[in-house]
C-alpha positions as CSV (number, residue, x, y, z in Angstrom):
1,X,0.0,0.0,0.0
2,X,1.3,3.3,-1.0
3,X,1.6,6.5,1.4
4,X,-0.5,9.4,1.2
5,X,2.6,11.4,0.1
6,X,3.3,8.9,-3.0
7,X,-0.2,8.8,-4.2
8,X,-0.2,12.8,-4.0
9,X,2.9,12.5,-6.1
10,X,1.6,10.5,-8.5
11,X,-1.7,12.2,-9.1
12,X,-0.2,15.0,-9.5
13,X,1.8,13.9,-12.1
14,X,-1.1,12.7,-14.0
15,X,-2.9,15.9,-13.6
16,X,-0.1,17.8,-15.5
17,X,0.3,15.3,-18.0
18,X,-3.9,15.2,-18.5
19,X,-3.4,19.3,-17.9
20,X,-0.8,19.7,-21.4
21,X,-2.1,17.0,-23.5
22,X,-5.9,18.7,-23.1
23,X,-7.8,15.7,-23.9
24,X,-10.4,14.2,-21.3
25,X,-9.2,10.5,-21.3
26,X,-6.3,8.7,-21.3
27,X,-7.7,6.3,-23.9
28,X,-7.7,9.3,-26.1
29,X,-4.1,9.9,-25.7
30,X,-1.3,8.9,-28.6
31,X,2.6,9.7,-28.9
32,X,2.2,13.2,-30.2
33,X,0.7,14.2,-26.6
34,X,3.5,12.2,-24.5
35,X,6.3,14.9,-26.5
36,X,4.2,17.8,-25.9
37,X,3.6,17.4,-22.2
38,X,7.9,16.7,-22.1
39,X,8.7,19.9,-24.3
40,X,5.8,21.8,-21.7
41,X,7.8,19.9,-18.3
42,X,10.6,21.0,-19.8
43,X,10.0,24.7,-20.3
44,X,8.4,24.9,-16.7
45,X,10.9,23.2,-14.9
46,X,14.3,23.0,-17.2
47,X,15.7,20.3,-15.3
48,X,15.3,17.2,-17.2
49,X,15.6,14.8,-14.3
50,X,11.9,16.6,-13.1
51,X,10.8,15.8,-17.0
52,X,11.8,12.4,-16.1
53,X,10.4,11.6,-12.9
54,X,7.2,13.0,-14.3
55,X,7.0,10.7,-17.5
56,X,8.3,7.8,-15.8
57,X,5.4,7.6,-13.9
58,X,2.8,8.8,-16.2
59,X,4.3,5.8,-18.7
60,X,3.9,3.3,-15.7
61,X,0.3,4.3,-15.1
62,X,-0.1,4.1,-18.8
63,X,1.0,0.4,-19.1
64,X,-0.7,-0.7,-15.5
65,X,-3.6,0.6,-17.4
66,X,-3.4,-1.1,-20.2
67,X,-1.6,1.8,-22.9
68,X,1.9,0.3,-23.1
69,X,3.8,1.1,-26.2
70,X,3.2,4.6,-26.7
71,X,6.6,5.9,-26.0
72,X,9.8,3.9,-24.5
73,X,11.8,4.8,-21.2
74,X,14.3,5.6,-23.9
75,X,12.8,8.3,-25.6
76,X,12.7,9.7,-22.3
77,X,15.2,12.8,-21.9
78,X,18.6,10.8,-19.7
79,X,20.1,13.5,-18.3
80,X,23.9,12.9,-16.8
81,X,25.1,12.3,-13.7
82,X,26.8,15.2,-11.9
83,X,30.2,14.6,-11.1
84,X,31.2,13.1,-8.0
85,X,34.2,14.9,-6.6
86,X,37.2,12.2,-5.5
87,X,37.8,12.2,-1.8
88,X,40.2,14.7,0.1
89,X,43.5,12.3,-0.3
90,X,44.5,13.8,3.3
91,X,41.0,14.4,5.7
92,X,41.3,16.1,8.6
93,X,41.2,13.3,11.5
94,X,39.2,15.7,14.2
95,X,36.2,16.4,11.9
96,X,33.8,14.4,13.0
97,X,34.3,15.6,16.7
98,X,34.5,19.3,15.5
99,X,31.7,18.7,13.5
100,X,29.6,17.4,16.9
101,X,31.4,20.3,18.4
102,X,29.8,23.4,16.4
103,X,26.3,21.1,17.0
104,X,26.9,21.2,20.7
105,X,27.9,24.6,20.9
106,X,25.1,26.0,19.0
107,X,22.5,24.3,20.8
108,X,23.7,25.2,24.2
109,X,24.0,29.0,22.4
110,X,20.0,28.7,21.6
111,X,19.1,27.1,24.9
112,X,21.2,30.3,26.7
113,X,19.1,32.3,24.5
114,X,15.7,31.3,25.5
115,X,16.0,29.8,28.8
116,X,18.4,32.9,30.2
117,X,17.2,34.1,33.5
118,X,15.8,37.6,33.1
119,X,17.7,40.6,35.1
């Protein structure tokens, strides 16, 4: 069973897709509308992994309900990978405990704060 958050998602999804493509079922639907609703996604959002999120699952409700074929995951825009920066050859040993350190100190700054007594 899916969360509320994920079926949220999802309709959404559908109701931009039903939104650009302007017909009233998806039975009614063909190829030409899939590449109109990715060159709108695209406009709005100009970040094709968005485009892709969104057409991957209107495809997949399309082919649960019976519509696959229409378009392939291929033809959807595969944007790539950001790079992934190497690691520092020569970390610093104490950041994890300055890390916790800075935590620390800023909560007991913002408990001083609010809980100081009043003069």
């Amino acid at each position: 069973m899916r969360s509320a958050k994920d079926v949220e998602g999802i309709r959404n999804s559908l109701v931009k897709f039903q939104k650009s493509c302007r017909k009233h079922f998806f039975d009614d639907d063909d190829e030409k509308d899939l590449h109109r609703s990715i060159d709108q996604l695209e406009r709005r959002y100009g970040s094709e992994w968005t485009v892709r999120n969104y057409m991957i699952t209107v495809l997949a409700f399309m082919r649960k309900e019976g519509r696959p074929g229409l378009m392939t995951y291929s033809e959807i825009p595969d944007p790539e990978p950001l790079a992934i920066s190497p690691r520092d050859p020569n970390p610093d040993p104490n950041a994890r405990s300055n890390y916790w350190h800075k935590v620390w100190s800023c909560r007991e700054a913002r408990y001083r704060a609010t809980y100081r007594p009043v003069k």
